[in-house]
N, C-alpha and C positions, 0 to 999 in steps of 0.2 A: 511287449507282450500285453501288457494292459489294455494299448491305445488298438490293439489288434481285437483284444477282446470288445469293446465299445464298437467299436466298428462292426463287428459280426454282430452284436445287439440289435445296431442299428439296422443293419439290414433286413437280421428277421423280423422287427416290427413293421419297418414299412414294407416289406414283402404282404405279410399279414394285415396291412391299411391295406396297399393295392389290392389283394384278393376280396378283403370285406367291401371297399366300396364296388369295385365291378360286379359282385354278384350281387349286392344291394342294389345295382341302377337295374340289374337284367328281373330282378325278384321285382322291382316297384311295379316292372313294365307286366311281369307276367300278374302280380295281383291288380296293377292297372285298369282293371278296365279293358283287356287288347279287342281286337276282333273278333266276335262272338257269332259273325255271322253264318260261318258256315256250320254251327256245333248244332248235333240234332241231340235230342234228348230224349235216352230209352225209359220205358218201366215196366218192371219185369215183378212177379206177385212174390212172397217172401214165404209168408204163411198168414192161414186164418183170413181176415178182412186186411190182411197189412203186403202193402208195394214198396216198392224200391226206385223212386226215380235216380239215374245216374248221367252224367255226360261224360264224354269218351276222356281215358284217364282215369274214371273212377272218382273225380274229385269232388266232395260236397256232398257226398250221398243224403239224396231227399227221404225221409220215411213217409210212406202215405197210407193213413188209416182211411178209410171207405166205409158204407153204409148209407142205411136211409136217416139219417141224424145229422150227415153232411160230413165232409171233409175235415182230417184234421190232418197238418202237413208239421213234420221235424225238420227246420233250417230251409232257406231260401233260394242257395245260391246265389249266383251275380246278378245287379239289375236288368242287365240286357239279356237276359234269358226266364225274366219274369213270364213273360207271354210262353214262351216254349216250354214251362213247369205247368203251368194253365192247363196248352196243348197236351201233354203229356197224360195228365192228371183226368182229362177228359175219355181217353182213350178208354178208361175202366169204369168211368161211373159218371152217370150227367147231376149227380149230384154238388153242391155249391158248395167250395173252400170257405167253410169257416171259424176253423183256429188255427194258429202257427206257433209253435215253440221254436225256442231259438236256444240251443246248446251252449252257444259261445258267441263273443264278438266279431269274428273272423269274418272279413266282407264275403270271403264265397260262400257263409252261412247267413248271413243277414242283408249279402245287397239287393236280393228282391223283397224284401222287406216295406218298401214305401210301395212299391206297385200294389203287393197284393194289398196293403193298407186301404187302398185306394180304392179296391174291391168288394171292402167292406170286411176284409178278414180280420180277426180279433189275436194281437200278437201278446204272448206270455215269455218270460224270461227271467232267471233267478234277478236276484235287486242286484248282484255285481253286476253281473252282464247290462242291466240298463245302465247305471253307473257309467259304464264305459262310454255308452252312444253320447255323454255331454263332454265329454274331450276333444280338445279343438283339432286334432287329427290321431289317427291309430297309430302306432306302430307295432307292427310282428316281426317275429322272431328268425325268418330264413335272410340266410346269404349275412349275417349278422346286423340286420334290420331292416328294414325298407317302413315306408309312410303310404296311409292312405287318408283322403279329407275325411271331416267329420261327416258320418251320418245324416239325412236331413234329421228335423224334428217328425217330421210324417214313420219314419221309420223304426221309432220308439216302442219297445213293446208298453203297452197301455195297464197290462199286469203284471205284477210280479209274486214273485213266492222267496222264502228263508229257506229250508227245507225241504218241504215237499207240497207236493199238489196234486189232486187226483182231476178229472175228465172222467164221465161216465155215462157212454159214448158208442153209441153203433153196437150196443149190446155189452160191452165188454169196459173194462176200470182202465184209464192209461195213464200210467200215475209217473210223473216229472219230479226227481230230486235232484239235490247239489249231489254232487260228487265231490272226496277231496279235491282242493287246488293242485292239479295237476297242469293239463296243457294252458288253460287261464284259473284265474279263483271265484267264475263263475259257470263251470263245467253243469251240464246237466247231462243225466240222463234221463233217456224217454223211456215206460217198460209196455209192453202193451201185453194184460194178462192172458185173456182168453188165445190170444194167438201165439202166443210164448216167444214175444218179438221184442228184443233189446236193443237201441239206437244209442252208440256209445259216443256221440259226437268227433271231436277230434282228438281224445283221451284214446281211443282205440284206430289204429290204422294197419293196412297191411302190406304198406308201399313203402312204408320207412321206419326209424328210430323215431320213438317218441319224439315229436317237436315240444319243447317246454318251453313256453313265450313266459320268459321271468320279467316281462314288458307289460305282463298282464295278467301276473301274479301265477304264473305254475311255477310246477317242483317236482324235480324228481321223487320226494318222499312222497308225495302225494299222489303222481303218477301211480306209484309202485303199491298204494293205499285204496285208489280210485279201479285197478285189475281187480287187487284182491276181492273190495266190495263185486263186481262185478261179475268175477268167477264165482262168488258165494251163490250171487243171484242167480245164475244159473245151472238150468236145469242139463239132463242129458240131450234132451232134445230141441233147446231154444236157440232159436233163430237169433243172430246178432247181427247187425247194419256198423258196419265201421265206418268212421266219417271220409277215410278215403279207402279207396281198394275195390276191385272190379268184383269179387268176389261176396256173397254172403255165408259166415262161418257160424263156428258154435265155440263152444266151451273149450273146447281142445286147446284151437286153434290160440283163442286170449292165452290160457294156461302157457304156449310156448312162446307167446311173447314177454308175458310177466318174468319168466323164468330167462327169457333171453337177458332183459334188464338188469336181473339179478347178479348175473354172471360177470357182466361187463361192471355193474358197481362195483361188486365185492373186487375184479380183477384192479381197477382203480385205485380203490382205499388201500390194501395193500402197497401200493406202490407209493401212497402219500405218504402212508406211517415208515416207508424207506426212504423218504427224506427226496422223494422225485419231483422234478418240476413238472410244471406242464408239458413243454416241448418233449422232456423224455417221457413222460409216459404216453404221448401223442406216435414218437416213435418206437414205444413197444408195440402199438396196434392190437389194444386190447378186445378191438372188437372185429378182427382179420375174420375169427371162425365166421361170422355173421355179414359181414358185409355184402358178400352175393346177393343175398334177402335182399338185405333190407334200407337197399342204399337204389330206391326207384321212384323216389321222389325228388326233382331237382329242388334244390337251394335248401336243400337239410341232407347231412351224411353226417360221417365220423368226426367232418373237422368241426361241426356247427353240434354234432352230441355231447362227444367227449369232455369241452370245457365247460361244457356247464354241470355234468357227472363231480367232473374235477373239482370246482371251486363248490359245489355246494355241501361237496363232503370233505370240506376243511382246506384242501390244497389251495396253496401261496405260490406267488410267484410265475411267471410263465417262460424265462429262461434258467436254465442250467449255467454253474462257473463253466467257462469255456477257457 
């Protein structure tokens, strides 16, 4: 019986290796750098002076503020689509990109980064997030890790802020804070006033379960902290840019993601204080009611949420006595 049980351990770990490393080679490939070539890039207006560049997917979403004061852009996307953010960007205004906030470290927020540098754009980011560009490679959080190289030096934001940071700018205040350490521990958000447009980086999405890269300091508590701030901020009528999702939403919409989270926590905790391992509460499926949603992002779902809900709210262990 014992040597039965060992044996069934064994299998589910390495079942659980196999899975984590093939979706890590497929996740490297798709944050890789792949083939960029055929991706055209839309920009569609949001409100007030503020656009939305997106590429097909939804993933990255660019914020673009406009005016005679010049270009300010929210995240970069990947470096081979620096030139087609340009293009894009052109489409609404012959005026010249010159500031860049960067949300987070994530390459399809920061890999144009050194292009538009290059441009003469002037890049701002909280001091973690720069923090991060001197690490000899990234790793993120989908398919249970994948790597990418370091950053050049060219692609360093030149500014940083603690706090907060105002831009005052094409008429209107665009003011950059940290957010709780939620998806990384250098989340920002962007608010743009006069347009009543909120750019929630990769803390907000409408494609999946929160991703918490605890590779780069997020948390569920923080998640659940960095909503609530967010929903405060918001008005009845403010425009919201989620860092992924084809979509531009408002207040509701956060509201029933926050509240998704909650649900699925509290369904968890309960189960830890019954004394459940991981594998079992994985096979209760406490997040069945939701999955439809919100499982439309590949190399993030239930099996890549769930354990890190699980272990951050105390649960040990990842097999049950068998």
């Amino acid at each position: 019986m014992k040597m039965k049980m060992k044996v069934n351990r064994l299998r589910t770990i390495l079942s659980f290796a196999a899975t984590a490393l093939s979706l890590s080679v497929a996740s490297s490939l798709a944050y890789g750098q792949g083939n960029f070539a055929g991706v055209e890039l839309s920009i569609t207006p949001v409100a007030g002076n503020v656009y939305m560049v997106q590429r097909p997917g939804g993933g990255g979403n660019i914020g673009v503020q406009v005016g005679p004061d010049g270009v300010l852009l929210v995240d970069s996307l990947f470096a081979p689509l620096a030139d087609k953010l340009v293009a894009a960007v052109k489409q609404v205004t012959d005026e010249e990109i010159r500031f860049l906030v960067n949300t987070h470290i994530h390459i399809d927020h920061v890999g144009g980064n050194e292009n538009l540098a290059e441009m003469g754009v002037l890049i701002f980011a909280h001091d973690n997030t720069r923090l991060r560009f001197f690490e000899q490679r990234s790793r993120f959080p989908r398919a249970g890790g994948s790597f990418v190289p370091q950053q050049p030096a060219a692609a360093r934001p030149l500014i940083t802020f603690n706090d907060t940071m105002s831009f005052h700018l094409n008429g209107e205040e665009v003011r950059a804070f940290l957010a709780p350490p939620a998806h990384t521990d250098g989340d920002s958000f962007v608010y743009f006033s006069e347009s009543d447009v909120l750019h929630l980086g990769d803390v907000y999405r409408t494609t999946s379960y929160p991703i918490i890269d605890v590779y780069n300091g997020g948390s569920l508590r923080g998640t659940i902290a960095a909503m609530d701030k967010a929903i405060d901020l918001a008005g009845p009528n403010t425009k919201v840019i989620p860092g992924h999702g084809l979509e531009v939403v408002g207040r509701d919409e956060m509201i029933e993601f926050r509240d998704m989270i909650l649900d699925i926590q509290g369904q968890v905790l309960t189960m830890i204080r019954e004394g459940k391992k991981l594998d079992e509460v994985m096979a209760a499926q406490p997040t069945a009611a939701y999955d439809a949603k919100w499982t439309d992002d590949p190399g993030w779902g239930p099996q890549d949420f769930v354990p890190v809900v699980y272990y951050e709210l105390g649960g040990s262990g990842r097999l049950a006595d068998r």
